[in-house]
KOLVOLUM-567871 format. One record per residue: x, y, z of N, C-alpha, C, O in turn; residue in one letter. Coordinates in steps of 0.02 Angstrom, whole numbers. Last residue first. Example, Ala and Ser with C-alpha at 12.3 -4.5 7.8 and 13.67 -1.06 7.14 Angstrom:
KOLVOLUM-567871
> 642 -112 354 684 -53 357 645 2 394 670 57 402 s
> 660 -284 390 615 -225 390 660 -165 390 712 -166 423 a
//
This chain:
KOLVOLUM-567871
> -6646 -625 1710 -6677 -602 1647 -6744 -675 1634 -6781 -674 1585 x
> -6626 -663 1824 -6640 -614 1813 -6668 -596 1745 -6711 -554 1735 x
> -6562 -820 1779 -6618 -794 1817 -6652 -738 1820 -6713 -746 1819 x
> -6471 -782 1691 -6517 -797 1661 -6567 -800 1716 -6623 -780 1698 x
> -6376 -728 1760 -6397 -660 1724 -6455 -693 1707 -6504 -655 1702 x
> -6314 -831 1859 -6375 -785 1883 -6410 -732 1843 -6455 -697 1865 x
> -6270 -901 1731 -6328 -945 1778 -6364 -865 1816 -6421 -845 1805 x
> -6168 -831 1708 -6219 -854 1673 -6278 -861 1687 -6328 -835 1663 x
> -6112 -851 1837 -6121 -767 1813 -6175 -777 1774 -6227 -747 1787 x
> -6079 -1003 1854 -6123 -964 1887 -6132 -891 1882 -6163 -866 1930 x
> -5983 -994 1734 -6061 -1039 1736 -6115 -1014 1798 -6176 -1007 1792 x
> -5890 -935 1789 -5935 -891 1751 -5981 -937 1724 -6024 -913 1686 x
> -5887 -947 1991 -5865 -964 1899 -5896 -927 1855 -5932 -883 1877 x
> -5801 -901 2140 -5874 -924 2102 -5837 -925 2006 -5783 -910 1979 x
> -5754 -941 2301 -5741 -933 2223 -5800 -943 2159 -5832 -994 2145 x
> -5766 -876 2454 -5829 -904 2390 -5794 -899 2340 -5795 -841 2320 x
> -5750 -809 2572 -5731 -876 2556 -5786 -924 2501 -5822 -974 2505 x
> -5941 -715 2578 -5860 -708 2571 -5852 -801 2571 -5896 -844 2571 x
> -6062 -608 2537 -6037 -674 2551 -5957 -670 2544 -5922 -630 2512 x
> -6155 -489 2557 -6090 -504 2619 -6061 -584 2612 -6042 -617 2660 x
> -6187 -441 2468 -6225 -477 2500 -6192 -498 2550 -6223 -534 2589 x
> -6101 -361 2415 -6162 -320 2438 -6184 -362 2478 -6207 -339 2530 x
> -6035 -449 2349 -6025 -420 2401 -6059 -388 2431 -6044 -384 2490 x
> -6121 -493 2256 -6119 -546 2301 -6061 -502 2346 -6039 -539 2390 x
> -6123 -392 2173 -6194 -405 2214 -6175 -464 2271 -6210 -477 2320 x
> -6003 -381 2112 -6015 -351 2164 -6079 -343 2194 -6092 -298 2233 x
> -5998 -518 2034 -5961 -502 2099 -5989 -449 2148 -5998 -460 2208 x
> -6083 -446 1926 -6094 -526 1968 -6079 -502 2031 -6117 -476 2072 x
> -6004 -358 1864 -6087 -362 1918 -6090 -402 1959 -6097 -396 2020 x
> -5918 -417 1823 -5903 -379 1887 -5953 -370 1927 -5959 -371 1988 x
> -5974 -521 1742 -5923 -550 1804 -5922 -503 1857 -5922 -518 1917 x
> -6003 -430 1644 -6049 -462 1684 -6030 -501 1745 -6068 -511 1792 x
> -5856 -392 1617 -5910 -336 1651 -5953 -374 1678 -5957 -367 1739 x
> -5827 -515 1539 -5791 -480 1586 -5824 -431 1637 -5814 -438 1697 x
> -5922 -536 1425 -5914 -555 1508 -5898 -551 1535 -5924 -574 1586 x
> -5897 -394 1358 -5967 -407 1390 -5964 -459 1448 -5987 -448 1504 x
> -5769 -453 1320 -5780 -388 1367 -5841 -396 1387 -5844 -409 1447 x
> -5718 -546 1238 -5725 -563 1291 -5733 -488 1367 -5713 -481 1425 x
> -5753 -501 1120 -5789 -547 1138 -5786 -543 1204 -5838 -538 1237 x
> -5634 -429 1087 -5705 -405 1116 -5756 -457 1116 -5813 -434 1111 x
> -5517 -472 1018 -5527 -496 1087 -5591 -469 1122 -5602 -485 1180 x
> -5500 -598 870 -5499 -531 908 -5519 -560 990 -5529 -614 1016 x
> -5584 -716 832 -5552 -677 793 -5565 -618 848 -5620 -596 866 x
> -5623 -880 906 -5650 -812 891 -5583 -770 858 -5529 -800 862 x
> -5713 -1030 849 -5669 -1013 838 -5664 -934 845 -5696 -905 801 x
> -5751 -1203 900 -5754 -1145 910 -5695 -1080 905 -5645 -1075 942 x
> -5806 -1343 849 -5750 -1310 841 -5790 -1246 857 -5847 -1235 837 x
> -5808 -1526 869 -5831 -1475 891 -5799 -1409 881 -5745 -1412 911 x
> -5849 -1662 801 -5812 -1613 783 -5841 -1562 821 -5900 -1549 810 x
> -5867 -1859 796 -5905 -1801 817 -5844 -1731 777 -5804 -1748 733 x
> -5895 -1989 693 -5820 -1933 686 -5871 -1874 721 -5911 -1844 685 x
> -5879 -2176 632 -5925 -2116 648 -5848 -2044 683 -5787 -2049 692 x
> -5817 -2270 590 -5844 -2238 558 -5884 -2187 573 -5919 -2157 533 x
> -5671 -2305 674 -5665 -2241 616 -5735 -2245 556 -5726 -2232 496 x
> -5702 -2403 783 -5706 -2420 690 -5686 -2386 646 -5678 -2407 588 x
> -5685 -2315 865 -5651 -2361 875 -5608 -2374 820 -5549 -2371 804 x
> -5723 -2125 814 -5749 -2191 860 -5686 -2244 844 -5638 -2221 813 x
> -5667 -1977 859 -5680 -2043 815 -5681 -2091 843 -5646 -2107 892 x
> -5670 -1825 882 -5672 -1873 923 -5707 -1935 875 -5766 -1935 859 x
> -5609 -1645 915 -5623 -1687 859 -5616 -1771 898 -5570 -1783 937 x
> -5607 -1489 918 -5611 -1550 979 -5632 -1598 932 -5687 -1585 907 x
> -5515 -1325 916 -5569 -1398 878 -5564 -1469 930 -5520 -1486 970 x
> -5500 -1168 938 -5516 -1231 954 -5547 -1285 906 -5595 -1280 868 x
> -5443 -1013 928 -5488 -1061 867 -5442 -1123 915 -5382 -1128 925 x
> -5419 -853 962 -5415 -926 1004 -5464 -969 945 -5518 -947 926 x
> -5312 -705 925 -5358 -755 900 -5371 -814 937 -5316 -836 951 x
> -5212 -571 878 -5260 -604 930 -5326 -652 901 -5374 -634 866 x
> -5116 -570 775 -5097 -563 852 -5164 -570 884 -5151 -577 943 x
> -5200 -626 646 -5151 -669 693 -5122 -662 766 -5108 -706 806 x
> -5303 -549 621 -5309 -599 688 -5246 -631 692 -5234 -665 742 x
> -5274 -520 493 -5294 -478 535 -5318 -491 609 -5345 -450 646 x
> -5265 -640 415 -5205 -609 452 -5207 -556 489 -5157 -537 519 x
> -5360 -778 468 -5352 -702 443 -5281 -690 447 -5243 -725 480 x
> -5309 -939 473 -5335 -876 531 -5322 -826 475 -5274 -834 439 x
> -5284 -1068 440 -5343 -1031 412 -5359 -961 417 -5401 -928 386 x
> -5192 -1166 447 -5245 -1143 490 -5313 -1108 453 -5371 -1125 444 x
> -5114 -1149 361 -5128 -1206 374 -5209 -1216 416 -5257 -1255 413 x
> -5077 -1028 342 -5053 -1053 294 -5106 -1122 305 -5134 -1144 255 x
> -5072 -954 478 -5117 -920 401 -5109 -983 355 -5158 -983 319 x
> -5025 -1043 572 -5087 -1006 582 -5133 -988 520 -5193 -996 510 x
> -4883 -1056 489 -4930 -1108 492 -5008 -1100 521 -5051 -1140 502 x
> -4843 -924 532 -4869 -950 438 -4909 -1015 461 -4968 -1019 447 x
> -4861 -902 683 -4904 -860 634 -4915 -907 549 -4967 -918 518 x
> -4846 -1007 791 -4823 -1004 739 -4878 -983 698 -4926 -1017 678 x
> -4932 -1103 880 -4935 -1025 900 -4873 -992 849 -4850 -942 875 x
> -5024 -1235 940 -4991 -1187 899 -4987 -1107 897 -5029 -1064 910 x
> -5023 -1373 1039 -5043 -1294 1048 -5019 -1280 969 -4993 -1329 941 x
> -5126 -1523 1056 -5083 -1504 1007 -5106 -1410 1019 -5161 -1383 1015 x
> -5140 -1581 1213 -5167 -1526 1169 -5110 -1515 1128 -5054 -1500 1151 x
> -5067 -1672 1300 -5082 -1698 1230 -5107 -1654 1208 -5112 -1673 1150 x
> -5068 -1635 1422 -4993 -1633 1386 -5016 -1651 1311 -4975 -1642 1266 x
> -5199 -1671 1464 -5182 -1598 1449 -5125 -1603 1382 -5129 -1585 1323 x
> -5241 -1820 1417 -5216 -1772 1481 -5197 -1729 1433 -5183 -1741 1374 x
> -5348 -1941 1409 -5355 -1898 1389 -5302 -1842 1429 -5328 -1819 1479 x
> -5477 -2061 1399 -5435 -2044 1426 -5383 -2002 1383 -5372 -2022 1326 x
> -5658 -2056 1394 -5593 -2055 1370 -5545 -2028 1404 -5556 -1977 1436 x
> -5774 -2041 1475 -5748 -2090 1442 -5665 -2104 1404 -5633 -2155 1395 x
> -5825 -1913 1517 -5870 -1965 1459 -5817 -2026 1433 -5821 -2052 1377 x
> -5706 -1894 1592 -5786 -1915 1619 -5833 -1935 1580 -5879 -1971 1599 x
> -5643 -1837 1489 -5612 -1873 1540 -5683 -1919 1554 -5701 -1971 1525 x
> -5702 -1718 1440 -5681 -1774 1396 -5687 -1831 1445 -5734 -1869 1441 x
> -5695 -1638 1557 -5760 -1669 1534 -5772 -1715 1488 -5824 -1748 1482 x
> -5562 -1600 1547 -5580 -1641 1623 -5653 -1677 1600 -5667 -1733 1619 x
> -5536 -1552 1440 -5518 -1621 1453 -5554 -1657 1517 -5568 -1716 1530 x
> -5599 -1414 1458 -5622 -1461 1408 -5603 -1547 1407 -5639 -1593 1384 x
> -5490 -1368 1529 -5575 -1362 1551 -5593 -1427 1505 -5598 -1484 1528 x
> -5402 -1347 1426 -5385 -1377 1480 -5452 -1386 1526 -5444 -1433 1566 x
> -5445 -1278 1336 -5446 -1330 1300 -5427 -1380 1368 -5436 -1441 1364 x
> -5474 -1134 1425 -5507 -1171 1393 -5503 -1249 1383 -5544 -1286 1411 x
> -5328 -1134 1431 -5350 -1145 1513 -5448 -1164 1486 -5482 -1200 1522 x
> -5208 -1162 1309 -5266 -1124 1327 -5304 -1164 1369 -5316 -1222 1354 x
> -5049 -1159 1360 -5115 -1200 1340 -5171 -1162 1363 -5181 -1138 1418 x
> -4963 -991 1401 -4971 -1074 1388 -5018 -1083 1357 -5042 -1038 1322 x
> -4914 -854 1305 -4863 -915 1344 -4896 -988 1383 -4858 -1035 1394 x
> -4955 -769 1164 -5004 -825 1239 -4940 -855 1250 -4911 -881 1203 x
> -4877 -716 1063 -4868 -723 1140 -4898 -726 1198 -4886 -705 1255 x
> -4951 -780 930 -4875 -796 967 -4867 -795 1044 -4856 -842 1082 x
> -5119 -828 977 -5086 -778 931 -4982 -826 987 -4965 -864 1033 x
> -5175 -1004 962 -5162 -927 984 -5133 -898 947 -5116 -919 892 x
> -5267 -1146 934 -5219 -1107 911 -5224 -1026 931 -5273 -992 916 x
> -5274 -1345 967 -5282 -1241 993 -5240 -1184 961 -5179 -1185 966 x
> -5356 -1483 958 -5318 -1431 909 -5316 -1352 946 -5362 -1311 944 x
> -5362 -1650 1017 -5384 -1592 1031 -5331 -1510 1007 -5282 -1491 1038 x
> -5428 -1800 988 -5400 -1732 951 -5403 -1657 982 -5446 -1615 968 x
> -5488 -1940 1059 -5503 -1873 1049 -5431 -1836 1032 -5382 -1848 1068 x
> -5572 -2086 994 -5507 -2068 1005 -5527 -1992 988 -5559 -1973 940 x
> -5689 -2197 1108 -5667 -2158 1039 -5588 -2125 1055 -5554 -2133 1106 x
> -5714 -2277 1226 -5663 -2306 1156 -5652 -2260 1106 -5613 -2274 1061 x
> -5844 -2176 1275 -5787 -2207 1296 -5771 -2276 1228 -5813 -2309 1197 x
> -5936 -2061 1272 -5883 -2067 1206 -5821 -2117 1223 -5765 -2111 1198 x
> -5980 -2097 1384 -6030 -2095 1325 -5984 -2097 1260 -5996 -2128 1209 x
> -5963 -2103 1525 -5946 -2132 1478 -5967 -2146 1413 -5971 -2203 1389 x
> -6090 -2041 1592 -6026 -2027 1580 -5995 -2099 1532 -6036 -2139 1511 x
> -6183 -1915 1559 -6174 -1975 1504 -6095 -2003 1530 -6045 -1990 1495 x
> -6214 -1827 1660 -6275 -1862 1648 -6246 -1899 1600 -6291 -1938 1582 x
> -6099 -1754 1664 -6106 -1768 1741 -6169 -1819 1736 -6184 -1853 1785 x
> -6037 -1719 1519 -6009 -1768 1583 -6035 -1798 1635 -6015 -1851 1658 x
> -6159 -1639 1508 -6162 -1700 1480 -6119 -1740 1517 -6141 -1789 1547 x
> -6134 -1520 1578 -6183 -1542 1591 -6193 -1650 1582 -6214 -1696 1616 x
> -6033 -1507 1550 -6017 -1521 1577 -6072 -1560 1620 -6069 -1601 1665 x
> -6059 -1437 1418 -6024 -1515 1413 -6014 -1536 1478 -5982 -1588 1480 x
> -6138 -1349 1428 -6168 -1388 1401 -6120 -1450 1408 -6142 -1507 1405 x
> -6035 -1260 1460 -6106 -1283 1531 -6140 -1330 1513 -6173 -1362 1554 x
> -5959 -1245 1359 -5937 -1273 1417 -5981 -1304 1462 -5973 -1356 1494 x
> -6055 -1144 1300 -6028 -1247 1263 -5993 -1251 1327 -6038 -1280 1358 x
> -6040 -1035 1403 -6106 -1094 1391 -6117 -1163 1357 -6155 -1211 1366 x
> -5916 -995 1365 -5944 -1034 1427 -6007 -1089 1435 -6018 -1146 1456 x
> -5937 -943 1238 -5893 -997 1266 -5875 -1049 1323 -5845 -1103 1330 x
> -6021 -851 1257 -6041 -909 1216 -5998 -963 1237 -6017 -1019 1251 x
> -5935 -759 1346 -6005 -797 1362 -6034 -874 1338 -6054 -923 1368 x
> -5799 -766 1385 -5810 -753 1333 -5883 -810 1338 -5885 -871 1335 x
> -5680 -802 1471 -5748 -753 1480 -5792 -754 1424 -5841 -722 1443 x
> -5591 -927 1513 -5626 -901 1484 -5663 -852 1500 -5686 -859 1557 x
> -5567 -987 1660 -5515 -1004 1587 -5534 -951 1534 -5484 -927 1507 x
> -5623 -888 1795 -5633 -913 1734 -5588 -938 1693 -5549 -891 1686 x
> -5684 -852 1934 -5608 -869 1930 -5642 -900 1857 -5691 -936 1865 x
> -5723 -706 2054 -5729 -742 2005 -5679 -760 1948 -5644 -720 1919 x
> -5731 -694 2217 -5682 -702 2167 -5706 -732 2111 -5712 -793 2117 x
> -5680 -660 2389 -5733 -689 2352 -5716 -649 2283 -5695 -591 2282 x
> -5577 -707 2540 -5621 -663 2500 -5675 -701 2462 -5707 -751 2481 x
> -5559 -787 2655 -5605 -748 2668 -5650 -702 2612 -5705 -676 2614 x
> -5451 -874 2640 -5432 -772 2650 -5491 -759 2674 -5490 -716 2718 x
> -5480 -986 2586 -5434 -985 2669 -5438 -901 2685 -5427 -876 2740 x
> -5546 -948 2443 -5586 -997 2510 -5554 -967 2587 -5585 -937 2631 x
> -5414 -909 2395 -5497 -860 2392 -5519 -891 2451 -5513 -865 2506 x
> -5341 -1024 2404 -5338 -939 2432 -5391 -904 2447 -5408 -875 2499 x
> -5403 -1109 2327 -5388 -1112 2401 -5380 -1055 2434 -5408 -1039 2486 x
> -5392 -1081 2194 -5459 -1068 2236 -5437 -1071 2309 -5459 -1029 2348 x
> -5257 -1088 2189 -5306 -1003 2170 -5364 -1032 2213 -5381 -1004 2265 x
> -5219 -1204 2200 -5182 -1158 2246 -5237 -1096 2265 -5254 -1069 2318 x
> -5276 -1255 2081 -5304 -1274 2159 -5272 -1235 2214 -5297 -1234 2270 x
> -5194 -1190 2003 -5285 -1179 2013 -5303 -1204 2047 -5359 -1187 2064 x
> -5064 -1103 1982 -5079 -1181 2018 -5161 -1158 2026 -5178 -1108 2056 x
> -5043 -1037 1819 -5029 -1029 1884 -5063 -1113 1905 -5079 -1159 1868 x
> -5185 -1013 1661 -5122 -1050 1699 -5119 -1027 1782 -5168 -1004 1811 x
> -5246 -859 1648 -5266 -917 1629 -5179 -936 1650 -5131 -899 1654 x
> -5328 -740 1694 -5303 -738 1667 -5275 -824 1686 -5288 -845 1742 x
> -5462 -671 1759 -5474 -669 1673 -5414 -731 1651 -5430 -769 1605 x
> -5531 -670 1900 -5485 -686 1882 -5484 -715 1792 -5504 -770 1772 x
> -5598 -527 1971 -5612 -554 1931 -5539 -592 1881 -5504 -561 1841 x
> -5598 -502 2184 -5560 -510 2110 -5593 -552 2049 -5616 -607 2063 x
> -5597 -406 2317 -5633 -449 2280 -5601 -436 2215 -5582 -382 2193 x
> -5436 -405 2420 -5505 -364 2374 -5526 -444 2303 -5500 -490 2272 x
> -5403 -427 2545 -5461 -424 2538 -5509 -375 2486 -5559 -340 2488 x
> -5235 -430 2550 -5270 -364 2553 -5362 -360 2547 -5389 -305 2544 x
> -5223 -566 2525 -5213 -531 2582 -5240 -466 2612 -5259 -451 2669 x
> -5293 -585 2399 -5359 -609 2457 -5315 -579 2514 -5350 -561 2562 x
> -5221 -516 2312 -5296 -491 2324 -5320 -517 2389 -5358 -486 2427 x
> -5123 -608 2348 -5095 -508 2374 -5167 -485 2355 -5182 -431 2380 x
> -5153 -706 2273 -5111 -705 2365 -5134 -654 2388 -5165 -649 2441 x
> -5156 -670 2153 -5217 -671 2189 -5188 -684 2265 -5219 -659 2312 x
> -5027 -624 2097 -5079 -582 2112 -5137 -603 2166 -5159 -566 2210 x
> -4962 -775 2139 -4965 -691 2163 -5012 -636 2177 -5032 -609 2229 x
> -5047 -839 2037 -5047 -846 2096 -5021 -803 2125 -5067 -772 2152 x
> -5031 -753 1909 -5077 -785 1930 -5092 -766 2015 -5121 -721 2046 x
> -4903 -739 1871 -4894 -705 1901 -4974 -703 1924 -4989 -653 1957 x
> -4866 -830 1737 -4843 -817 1793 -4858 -779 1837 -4805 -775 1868 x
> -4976 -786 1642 -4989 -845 1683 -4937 -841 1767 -4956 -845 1825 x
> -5027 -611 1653 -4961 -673 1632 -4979 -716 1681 -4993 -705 1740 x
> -5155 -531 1689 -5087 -506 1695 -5054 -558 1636 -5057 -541 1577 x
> -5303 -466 1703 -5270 -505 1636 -5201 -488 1619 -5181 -454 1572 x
> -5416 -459 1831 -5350 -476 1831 -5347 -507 1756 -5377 -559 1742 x
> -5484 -296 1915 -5523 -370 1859 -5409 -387 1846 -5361 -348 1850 x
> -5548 -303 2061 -5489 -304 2039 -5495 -335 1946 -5510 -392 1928 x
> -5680 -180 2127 -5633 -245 2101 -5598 -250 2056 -5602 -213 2007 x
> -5661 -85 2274 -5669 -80 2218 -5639 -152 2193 -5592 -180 2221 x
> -5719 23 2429 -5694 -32 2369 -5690 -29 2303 -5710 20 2272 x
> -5542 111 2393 -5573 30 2411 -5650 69 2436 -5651 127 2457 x
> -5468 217 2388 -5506 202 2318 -5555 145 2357 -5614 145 2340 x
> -5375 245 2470 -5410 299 2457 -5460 290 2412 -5495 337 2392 x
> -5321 118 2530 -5331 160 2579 -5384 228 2547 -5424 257 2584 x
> -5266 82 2410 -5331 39 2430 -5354 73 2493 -5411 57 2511 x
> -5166 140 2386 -5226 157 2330 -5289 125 2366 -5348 138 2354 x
> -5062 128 2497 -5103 192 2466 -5171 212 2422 -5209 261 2420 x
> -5053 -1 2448 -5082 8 2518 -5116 97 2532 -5166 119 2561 x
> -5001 13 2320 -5064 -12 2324 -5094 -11 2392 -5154 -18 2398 x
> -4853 48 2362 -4919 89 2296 -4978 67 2319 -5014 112 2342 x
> -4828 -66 2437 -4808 15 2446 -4880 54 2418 -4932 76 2442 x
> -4824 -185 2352 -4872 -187 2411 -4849 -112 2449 -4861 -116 2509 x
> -4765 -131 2231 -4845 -152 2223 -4888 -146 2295 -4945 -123 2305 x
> -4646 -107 2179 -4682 -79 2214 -4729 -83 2255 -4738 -50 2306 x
> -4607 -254 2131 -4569 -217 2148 -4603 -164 2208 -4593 -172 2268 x
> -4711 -248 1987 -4699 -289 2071 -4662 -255 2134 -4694 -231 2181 x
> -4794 -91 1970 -4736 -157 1939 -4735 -175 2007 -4749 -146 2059 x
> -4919 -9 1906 -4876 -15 1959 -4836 -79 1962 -4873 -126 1951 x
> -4947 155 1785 -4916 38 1791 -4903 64 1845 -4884 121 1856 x
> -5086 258 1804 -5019 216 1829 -5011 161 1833 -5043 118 1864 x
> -5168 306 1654 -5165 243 1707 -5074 242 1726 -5024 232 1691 x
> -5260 429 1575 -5215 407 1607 -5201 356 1682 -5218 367 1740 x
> -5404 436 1448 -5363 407 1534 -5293 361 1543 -5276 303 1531 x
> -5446 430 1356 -5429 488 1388 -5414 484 1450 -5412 527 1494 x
> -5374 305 1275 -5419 326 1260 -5422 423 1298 -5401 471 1264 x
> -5266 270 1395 -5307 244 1348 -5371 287 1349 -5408 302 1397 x
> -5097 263 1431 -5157 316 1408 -5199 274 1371 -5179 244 1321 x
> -4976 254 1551 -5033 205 1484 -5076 235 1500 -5099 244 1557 x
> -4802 263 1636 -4906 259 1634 -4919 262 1568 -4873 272 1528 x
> -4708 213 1659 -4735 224 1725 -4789 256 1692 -4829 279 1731 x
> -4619 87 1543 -4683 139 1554 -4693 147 1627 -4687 97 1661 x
> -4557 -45 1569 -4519 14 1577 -4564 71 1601 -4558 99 1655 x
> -4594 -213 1595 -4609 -151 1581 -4579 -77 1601 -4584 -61 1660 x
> -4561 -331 1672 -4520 -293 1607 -4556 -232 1593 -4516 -195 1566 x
> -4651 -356 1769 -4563 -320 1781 -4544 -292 1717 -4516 -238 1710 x
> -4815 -286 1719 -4757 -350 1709 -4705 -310 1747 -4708 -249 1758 x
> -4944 -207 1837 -4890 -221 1775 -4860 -271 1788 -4863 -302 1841 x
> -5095 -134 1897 -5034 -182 1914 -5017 -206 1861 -5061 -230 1826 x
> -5136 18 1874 -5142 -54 1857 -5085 -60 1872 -5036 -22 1869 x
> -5259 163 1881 -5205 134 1919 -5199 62 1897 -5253 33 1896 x
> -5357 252 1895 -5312 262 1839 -5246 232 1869 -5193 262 1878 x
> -5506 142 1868 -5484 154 1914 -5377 188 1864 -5346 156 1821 x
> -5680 151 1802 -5618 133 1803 -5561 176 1829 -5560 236 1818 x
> -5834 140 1860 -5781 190 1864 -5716 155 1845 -5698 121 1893 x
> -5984 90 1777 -5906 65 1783 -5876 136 1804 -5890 186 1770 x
> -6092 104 1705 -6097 66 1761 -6021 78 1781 -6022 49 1835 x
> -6059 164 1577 -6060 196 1645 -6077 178 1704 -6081 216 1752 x
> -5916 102 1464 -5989 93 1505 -5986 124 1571 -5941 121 1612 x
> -5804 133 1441 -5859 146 1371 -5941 142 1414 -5996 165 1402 x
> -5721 66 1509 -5702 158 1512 -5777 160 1478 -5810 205 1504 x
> -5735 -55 1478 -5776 -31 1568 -5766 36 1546 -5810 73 1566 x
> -5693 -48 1358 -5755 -84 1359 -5779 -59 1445 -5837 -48 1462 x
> -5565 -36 1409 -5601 20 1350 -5645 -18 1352 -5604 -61 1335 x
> -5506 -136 1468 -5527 -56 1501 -5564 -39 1456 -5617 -19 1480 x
> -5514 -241 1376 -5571 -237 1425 -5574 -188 1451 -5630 -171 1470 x
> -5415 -216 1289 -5464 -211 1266 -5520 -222 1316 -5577 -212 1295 x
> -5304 -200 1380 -5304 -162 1360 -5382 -145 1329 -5411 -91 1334 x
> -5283 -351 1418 -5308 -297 1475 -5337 -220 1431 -5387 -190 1451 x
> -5246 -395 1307 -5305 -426 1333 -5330 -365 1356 -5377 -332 1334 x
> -5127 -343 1282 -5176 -356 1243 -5255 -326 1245 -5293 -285 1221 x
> -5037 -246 1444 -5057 -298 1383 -5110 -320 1347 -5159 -318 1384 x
> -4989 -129 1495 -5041 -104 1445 -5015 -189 1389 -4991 -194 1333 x
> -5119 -216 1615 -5098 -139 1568 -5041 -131 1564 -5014 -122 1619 x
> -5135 -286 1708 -5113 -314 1663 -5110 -256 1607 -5092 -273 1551 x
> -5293 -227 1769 -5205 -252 1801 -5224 -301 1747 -5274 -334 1734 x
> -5414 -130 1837 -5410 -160 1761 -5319 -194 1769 -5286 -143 1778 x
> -5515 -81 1951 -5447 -103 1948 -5435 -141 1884 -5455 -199 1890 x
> -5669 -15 1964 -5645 -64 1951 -5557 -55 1931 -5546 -13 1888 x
> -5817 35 2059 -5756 49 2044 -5713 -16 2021 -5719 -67 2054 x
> -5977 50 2002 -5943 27 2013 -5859 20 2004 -5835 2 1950 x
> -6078 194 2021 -6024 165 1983 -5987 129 2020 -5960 155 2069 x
> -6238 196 2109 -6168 219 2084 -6148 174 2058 -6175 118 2058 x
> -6394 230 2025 -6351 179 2055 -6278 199 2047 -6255 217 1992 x
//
C-alpha cells in the first residue's frame, strides 16, 4: 500500500514537532520536507531527526505552496500552527482543496466548519487528539444527549492547566461545557479557571517539573446544592506523545474518506474512533 503523503505545519513548534517524528517513525506515512510557519520565525528550515523541512511563513505561502501542491498533491495537511492563524490556514486549505487534519485549538469554529462544508473539502477538526481523551468526551456526550438535566442545581468547577505558551483555553475544557450545559448546568467558557504560571503549576498543582513546558491536567469538579454529594472528573497528561497515535489515525481516517470521494464533510475524532472500532 503506498505511503500516505502528509504536510506536518506549525514547525518547528512543540506540538508540531512531536507529531512529525511520530509520521517520520511510521511507514504508512511519507512526510512531506515542507511546513507552514509563524511570522516570527526567522529559520528558513528545521531538521528533524534526518529531515530537512522548509518553514514557509505567511508572507510567502500562497507563492511556495502553489509550487508544492502542483508537485506533491495529494497529500494531507495535518495543522498544529497558533490559535491565531486557525481560520486562515483552513480558508487557504479548503481554497486550495487540500484535505486537512485540524490539531490546533481556538480561531471562530463555526467559521472552520463552514469552510470545510461551502469549499467542498473534507477535514478532520478536533480540540483534542489524544484518543483516551476523546472517548471521556464520547462518553459525556453520550450522557448529555440521554440525561439531560441530570446534574441540574449542582455547582461545576472547571480547573485547566498548560504549559506557559498555550495562548488560549483549552478547546478541550471548552467541549466539555457544552455537555455540562445540557445536563443541566449553567455554565460559560469565561469561567474555566486557566493556569499557566509554572511555580504555581509545581507548587500548587502538582505537575512534574519535567512537564512543565508540556502538560494539559483538567479537573471537572461538580457539587450538589446541599454540598453533600461531590462528582470529580480529572484527566491529566504529561508530555505530548499521547497525542501522535491520534493524530495519524485521523490521517487514515481522512484519507479513506477521500478515496471515497466524500467531500463538504467536516468529520471529528469521535468519528475516527468510531470507524477504527468498527474495523477492529
Amino acid at each position: 500500500m503506498p505511503a500516505i503523503h502528509v504536510m506536518i505545519n506549525g514547525l518547528p513548534g512543540n506540538v508540531a514537532t512531536v507529531i512529525a517524528r511520530h509520521f517520520i517513525a511510521d511507514r504508512r506515512f511519507k512526510v512531506l520536507p515542507y511546513a507552514l510557519t509563524g511570522p516570527d520565525i526567522d529559520a528558513q528550515q528545521f531538521t528533524i531527526d534526518t529531515l530537512s523541512v522548509e518553514l514557509i511563513r505567511p508572507q510567502a505561502q500562497e507563492a511556495r505552496m502553489a509550487a508544492i501542491v502542483a508537485a506533491e498533491a495529494p497529500f494531507i495537511s495535518v495543522d498544529f500552527t497558533h490559535p491565531s492563524a486557525v481560520n486562515a490556514n483552513a480558508d487557504f486549505y479548503c481554497r486550495h482543496k487540500l484535505p486537512f487534519v485540524m490539531g490546533t485549538t481556538g480561531g471562530d469554529r463555526e467559521r472552520l466548519l463552514a469552510a470545510v462544508v461551502e469549499s467542498g473539502n473534507v477535514a478532520v477538526i478536533a480540540p483534542n487528539m489524544a484518543k483516551q481523551i476523546v472517548g471521556f468526551q464520547a462518553m459525556m456526550a453520550y450522557a448529555a444527549e440521554n440525561f439531560p438535566n441530570l446534574f441540574k442545581g449542582y455547582r461545576l468547577t472547571i480547573r485547566e492547566s498548560h504549559q506557559a505558551g498555550k495562548a488560549d483555553t483549552s478547546g478541550t475544557a471548552k467541549a466539555m461545557v457544552a455537555y455540562f450545559n445540557r445536563m443541566g448546568i449553567p455554565f460559560g467558557a469565561e469561567q474555566i479557571e486557566k493556569e499557566r504560571d509554572p511555580e504555581r503549576q509545581l507548587n500548587l498543582w502538582g505537575v512534574p517539573p519535567a512537564h512543565l513546558a508540556g502538560h494539559a491536567w483538567h479537573t471537572y469538579a461538580l457539587v450538589s446544592p446541599d454540598q453533600t454529594v461531590r462528582f470529580e472528573f480529572t484527566h491529566n497528561i504529561n508530555g505530548r506523545d499521547v497525542y501522535g497515535d491520534g493524530t495519524m489515525d485521523a490521517v487514515c481516517f481522512l484519507a479513506d474518506k477521500v478515496a471515497q470521494g466524500i467531500r463538504s464533510k467536516a468529520f471529528s475524532m469521535i468519528d475516527v474512533l468510531k470507524a477504527g472500532a468498527a474495523v477492529s
